[in-house]
Backbone bond lengths (Angstrom), bond angles and torsions (degrees), N, CA, C in turn:
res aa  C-N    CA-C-N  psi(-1)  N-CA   C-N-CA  omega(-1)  CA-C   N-CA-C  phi
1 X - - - 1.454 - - 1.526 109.52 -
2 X 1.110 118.82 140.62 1.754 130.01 -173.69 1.606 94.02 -104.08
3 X 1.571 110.29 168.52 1.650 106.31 -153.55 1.794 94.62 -78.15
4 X 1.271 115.07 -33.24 1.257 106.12 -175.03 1.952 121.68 -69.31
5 X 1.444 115.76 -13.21 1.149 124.53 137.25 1.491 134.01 -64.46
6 X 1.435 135.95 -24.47 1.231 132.49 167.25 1.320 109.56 -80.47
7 X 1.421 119.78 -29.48 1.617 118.80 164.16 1.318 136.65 -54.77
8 X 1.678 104.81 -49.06 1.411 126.39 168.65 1.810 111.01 -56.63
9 X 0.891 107.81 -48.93 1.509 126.25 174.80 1.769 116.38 -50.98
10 X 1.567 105.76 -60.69 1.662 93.77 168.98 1.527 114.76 -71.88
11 X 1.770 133.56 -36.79 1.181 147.21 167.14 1.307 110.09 -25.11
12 X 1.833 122.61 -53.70 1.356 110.87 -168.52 1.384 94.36 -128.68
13 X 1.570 126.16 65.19 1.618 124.88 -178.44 1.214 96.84 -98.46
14 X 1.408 120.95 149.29 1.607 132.84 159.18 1.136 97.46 -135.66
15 X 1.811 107.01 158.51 1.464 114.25 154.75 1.830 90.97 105.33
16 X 1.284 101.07 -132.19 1.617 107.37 -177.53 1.669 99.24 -60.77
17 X 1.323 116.98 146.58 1.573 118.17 140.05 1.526 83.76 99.22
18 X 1.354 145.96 -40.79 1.417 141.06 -148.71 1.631 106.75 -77.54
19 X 1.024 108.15 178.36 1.611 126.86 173.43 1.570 100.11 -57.89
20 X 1.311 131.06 -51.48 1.279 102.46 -164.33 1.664 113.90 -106.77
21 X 1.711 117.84 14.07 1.507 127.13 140.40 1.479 109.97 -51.55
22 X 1.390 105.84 -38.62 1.824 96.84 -151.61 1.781 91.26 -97.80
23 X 1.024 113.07 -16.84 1.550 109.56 170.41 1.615 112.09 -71.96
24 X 1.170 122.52 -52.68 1.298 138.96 161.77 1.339 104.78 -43.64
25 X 1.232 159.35 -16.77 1.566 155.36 -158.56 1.463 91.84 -129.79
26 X 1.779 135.98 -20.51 1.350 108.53 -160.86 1.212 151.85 53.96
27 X 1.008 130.00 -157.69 1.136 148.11 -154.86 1.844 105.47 -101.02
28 X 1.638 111.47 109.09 1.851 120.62 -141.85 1.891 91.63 -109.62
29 X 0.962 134.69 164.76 1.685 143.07 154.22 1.627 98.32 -46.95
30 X 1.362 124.70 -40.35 1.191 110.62 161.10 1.705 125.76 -49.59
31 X 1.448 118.41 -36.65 1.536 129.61 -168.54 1.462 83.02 -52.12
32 X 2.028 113.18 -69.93 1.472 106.95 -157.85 1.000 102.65 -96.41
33 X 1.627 143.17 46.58 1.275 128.98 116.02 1.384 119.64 -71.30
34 X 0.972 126.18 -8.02 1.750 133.18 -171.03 1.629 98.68 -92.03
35 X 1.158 109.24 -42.11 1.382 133.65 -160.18 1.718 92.70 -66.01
36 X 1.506 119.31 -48.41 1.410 111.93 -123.80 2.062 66.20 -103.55
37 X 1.394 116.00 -45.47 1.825 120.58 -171.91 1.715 103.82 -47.65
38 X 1.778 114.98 -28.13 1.381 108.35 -174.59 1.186 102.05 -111.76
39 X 1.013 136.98 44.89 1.723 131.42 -169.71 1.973 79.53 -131.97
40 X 1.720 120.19 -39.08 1.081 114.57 -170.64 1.293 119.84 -94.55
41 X 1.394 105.76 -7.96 1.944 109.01 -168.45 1.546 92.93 -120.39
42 X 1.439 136.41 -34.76 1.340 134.96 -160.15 1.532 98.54 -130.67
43 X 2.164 91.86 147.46 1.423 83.91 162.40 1.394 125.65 -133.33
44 X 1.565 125.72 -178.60 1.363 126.49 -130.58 1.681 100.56 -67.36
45 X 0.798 127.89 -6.61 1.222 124.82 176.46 1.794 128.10 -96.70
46 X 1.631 103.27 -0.86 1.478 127.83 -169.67 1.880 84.99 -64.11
47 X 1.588 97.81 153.10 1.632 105.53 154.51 1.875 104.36 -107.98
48 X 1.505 66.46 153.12 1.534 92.47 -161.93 1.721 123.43 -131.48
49 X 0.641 116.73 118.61 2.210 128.70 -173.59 1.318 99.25 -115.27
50 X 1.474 108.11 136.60 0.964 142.06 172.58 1.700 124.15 -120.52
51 X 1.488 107.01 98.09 1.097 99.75 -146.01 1.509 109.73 -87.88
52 X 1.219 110.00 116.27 2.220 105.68 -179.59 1.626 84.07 96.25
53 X 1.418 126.10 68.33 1.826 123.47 -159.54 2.151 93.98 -102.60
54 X 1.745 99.22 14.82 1.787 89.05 -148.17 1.317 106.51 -11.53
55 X 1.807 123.93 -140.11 1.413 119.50 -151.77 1.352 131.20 -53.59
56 X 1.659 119.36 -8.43 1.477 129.78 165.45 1.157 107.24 110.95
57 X 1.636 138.37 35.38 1.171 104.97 179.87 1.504 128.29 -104.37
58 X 1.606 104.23 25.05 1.081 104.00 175.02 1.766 99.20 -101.16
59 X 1.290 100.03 -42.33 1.729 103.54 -178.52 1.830 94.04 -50.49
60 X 1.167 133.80 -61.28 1.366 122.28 168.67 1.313 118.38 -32.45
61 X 1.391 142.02 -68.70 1.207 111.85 -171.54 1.553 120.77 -75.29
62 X 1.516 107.57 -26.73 2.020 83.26 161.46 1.896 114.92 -70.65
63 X 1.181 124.83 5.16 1.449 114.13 176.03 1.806 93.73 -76.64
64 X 1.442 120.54 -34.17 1.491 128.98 -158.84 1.219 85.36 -93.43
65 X 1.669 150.37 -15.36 1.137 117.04 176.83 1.784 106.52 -109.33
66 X 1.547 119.75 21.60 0.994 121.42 151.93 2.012 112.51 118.39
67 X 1.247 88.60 7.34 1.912 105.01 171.98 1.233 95.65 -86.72
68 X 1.254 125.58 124.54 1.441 143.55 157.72 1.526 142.10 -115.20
69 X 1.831 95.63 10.65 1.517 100.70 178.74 1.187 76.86 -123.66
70 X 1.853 116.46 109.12 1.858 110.14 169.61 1.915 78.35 -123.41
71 X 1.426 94.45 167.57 1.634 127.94 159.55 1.069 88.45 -144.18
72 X 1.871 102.79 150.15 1.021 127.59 148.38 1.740 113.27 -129.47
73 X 1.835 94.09 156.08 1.888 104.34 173.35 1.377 91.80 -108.03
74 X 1.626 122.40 134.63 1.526 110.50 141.33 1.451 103.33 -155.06
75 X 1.613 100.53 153.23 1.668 99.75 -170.03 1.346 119.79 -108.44
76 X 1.075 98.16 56.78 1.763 119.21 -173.11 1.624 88.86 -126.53
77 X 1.440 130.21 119.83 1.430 127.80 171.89 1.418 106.31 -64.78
78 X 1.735 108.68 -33.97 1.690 106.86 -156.31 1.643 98.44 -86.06
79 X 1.352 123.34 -0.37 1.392 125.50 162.78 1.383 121.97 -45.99
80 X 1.166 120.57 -10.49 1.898 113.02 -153.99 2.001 82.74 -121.41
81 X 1.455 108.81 -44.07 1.826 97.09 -177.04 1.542 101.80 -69.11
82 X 1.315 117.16 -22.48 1.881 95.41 -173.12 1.437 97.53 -83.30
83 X 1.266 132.36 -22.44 1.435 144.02 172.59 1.859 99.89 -51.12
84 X 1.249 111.06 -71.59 1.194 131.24 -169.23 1.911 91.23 -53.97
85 X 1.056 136.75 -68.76 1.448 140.13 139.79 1.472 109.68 8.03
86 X 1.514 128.77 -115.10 0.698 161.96 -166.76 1.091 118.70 -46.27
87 X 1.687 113.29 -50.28 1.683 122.69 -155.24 1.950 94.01 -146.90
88 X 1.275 109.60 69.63 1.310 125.54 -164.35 1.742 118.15 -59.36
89 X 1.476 85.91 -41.42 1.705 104.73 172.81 0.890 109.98 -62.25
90 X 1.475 127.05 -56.43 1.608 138.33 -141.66 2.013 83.75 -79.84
91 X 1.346 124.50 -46.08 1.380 109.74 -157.89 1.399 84.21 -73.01
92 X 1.392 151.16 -45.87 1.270 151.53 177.88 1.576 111.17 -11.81
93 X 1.669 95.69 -69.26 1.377 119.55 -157.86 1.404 110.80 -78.79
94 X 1.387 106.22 -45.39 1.908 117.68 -162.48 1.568 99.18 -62.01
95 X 1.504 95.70 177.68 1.316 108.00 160.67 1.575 112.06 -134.84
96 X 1.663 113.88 111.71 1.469 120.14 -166.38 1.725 118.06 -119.89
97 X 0.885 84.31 120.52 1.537 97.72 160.05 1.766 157.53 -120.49
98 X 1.376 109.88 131.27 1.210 113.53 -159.05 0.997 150.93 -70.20
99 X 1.818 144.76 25.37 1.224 168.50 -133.21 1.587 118.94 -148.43
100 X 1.105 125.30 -175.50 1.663 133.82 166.26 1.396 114.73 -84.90
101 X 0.781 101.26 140.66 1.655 102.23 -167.44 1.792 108.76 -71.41
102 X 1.212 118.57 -19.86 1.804 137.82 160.14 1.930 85.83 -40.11
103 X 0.978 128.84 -59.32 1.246 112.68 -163.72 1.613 106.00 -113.17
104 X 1.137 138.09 -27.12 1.543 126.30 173.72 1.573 110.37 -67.94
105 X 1.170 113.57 -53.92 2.001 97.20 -177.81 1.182 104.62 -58.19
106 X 1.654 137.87 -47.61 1.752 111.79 -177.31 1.476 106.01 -40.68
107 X 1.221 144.67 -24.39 1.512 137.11 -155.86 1.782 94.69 -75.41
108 X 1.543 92.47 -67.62 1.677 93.41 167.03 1.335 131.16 -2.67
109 X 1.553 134.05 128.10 1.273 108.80 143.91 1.623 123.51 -103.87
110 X 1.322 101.75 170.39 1.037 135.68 -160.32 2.047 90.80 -39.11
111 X 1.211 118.54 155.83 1.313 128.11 179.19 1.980 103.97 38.00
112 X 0.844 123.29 61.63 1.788 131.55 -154.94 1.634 79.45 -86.97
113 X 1.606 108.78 -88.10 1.439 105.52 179.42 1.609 128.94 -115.56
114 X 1.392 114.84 170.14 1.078 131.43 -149.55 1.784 110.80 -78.81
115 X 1.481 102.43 -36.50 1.351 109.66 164.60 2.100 99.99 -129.48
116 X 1.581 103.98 151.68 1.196 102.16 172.98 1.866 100.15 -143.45
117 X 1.528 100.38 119.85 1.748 78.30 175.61 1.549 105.21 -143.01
118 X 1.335 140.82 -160.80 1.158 156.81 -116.20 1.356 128.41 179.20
119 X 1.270 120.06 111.64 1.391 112.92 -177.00 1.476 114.32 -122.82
120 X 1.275 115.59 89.39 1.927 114.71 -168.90 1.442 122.45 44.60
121 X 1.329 97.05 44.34 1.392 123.09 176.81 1.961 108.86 -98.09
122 X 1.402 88.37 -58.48 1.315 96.97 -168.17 1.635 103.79 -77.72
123 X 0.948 119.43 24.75 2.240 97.40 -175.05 1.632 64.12 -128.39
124 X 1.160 137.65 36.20 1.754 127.18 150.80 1.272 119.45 -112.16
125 X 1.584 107.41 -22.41 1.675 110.26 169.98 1.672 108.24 -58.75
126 X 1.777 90.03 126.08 2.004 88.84 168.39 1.666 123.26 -69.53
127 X 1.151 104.38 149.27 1.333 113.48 173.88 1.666 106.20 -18.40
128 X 0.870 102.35 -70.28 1.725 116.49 -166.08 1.521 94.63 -44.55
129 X 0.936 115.56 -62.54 1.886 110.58 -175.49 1.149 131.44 -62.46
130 X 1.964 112.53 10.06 1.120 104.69 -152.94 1.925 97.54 -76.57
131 X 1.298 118.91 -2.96 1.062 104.20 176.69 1.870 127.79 -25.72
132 X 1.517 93.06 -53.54 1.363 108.51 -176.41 1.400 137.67 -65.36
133 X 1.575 96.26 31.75 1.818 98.07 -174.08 1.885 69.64 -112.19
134 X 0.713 124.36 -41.92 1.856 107.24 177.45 1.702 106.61 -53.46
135 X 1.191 112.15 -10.59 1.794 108.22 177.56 1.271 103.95 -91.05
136 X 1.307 118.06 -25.61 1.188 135.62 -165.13 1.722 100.85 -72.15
137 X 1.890 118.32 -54.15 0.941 118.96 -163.42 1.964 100.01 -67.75
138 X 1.182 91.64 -47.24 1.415 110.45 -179.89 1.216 113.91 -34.79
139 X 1.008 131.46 -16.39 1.903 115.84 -154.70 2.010 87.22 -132.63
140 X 1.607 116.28 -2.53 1.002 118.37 -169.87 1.428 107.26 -98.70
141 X 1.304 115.68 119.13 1.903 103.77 -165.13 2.120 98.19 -102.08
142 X 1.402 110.30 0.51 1.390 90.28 -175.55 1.774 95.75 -157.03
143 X 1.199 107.68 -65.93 1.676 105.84 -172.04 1.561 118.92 -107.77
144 X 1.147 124.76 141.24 1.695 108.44 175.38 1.731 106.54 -134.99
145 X 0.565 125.26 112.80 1.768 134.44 167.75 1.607 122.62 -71.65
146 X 1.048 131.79 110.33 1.608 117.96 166.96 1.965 87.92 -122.29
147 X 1.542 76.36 156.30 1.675 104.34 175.42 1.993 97.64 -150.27
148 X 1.292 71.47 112.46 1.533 99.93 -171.10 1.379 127.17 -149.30
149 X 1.799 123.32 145.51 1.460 143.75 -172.76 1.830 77.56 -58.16
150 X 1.253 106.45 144.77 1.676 115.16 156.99 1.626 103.84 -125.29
151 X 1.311 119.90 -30.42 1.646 122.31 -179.90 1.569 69.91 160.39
152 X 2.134 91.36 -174.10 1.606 101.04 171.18 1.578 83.72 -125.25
153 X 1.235 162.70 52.00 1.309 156.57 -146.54 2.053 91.12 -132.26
154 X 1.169 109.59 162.97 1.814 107.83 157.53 1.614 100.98 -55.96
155 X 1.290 136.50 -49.04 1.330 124.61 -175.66 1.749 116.66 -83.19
156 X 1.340 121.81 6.98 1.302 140.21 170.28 1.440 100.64 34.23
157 X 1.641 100.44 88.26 1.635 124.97 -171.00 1.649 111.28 32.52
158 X 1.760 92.68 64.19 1.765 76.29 174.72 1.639 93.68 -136.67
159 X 1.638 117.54 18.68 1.554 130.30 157.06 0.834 122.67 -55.12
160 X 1.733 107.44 -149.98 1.174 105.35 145.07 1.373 167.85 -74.62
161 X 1.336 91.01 1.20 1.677 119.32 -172.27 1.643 96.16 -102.99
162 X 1.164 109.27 120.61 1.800 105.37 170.21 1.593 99.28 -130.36
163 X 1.109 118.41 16.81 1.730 115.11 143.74 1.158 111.81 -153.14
164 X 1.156 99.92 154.13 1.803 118.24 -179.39 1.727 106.12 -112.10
165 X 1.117 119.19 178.82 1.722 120.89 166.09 1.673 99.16 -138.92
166 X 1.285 107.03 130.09 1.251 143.39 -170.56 1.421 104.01 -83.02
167 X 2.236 116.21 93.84 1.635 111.25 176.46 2.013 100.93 60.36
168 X 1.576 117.29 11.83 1.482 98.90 163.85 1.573 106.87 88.51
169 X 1.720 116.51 2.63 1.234 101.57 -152.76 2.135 98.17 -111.00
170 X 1.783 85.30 -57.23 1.650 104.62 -153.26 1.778 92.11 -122.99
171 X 1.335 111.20 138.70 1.642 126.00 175.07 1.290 107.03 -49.85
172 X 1.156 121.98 141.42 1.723 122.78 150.24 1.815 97.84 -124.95
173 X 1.495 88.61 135.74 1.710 89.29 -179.26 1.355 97.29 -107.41
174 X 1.559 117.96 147.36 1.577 126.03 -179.24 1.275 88.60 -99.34
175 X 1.523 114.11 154.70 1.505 124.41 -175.98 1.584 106.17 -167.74
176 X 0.832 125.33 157.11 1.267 145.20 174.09 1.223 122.13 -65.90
177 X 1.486 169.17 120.32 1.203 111.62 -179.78 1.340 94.55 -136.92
178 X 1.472 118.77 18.83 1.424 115.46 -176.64 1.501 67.96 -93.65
179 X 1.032 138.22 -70.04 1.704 119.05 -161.65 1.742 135.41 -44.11
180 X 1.322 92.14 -37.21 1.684 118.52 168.91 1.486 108.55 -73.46
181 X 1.104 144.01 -64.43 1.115 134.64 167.95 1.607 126.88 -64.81
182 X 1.445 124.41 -29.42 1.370 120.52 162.19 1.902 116.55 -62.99
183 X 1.096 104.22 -33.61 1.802 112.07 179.76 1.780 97.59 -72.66
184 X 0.835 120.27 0.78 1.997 132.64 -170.00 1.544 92.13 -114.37
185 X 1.350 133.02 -12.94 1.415 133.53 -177.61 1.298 105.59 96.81
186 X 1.504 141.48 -8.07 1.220 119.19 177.02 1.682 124.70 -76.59
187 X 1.646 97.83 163.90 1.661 81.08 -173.45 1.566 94.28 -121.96
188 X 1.221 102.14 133.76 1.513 113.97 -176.06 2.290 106.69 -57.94
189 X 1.349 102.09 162.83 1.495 84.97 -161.30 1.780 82.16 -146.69
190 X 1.442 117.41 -50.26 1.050 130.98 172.35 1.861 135.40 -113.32
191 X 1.078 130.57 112.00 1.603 127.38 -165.73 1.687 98.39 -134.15
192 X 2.031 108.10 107.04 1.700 111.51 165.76 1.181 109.20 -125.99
193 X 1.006 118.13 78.93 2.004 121.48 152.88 1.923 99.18 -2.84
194 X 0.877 114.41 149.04 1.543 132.41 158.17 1.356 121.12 -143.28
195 X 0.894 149.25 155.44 1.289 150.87 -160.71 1.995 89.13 -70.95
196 X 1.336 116.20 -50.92 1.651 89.89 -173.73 1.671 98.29 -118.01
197 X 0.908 145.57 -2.05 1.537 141.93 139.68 1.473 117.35 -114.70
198 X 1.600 83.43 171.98 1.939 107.70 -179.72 1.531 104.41 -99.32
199 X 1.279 127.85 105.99 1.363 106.06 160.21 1.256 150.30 -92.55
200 X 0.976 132.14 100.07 1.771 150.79 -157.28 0.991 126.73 -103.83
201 X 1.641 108.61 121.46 1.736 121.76 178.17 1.411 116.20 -117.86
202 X 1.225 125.23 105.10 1.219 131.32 178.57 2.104 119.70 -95.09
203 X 1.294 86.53 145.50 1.728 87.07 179.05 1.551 103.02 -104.82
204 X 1.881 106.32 123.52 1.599 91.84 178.60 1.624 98.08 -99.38
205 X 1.458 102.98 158.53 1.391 97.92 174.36 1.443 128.32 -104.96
């Protein structure tokens, strides 16, 4: 798949993987791991992006545990009505927008928000785009979080396999990302293996 095929692909997904799977599943140990990393490094008044946020249900439960400046990016259009659906407040309150993140963070400026993080969003960007984890650092003025596939191996996709296909369908790229994001200047702060992600909190400076 070429990047403008992995785009098209999350843009018009239904069924597994879409906005209204992940609305339907709620609120994950991931929600209050996000919850519990910004309750200790950020405070309730920080802005905050969530990058690939489809229907919100993680930005929902930090709105319920008292964060009230959220954005979200996701490039699913039908992301924001199951939002509006589902998580009525949160579309109320947030501020969301609809595109690939390849072109919404350049809009950003530089230090935009205070925390910016990621939930198996980013090990879907293709190679070619990886430009944009430097947009990523960029628009991040203090904390950044990813929770992400790394492989399932002892080196958790850092062999020989640096992509997998997801059910046969869509790429997942394994990546590093304490390495990728520390070579970007961040300094790693937090690192938890999980049986199917890594979870990672970095401090940018």
């Amino acid at each position: 798949m070429d990047p403008n095929d992995v785009r098209r692909d999350w843009a018009e997904r239904t069924g597994d993987y879409s906005p209204a799977y992940y609305a339907d599943e709620g609120a994950t140990e991931t929600s209050e791991w996000l919850r519990s990393i910004l309750d200790f490094y950020a405070d309730e008044d920080a802005a905050i992006l969530e990058v690939g946020c489809s229907s919100g249900r993680h930005l929902e439960h930090l709105r319920r545990a008292g964060f009230e400046n959220l954005t979200g990016i996701d490039i699913n259009p039908d992301a924001f009505d199951v939002m509006a659906e589902h998580y009525p407040d949160l579309r109320d309150t947030g501020t969301f927008h609809a595109g690939a993140i390849e072109d919404l963070l350049p809009e950003f400026a530089d230090d935009r928000f205070d925390v910016v993080y990621s939930v198996e969003t980013l090990q879907h960007v293709h190679p070619e785009d990886a430009w944009v984890f430097e947009e990523v650092v960029r628009v991040t003025d203090d904390l950044l979080c990813t929770v992400e596939n790394e492989g399932n191996g002892a080196t958790r996709g850092r062999g020989e396999e640096d992509v997998s296909y997801v059910e046969g369908e869509f790429p997942l790229y394994h990546r590093d990302w304490k390495a990728i994001f520390s070579e970007l200047g961040a300094v790693q702060l937090v690192a938890e293996p999980s049986e199917r992600d890594t979870h990672r909190a970095f401090r940018v400076p």
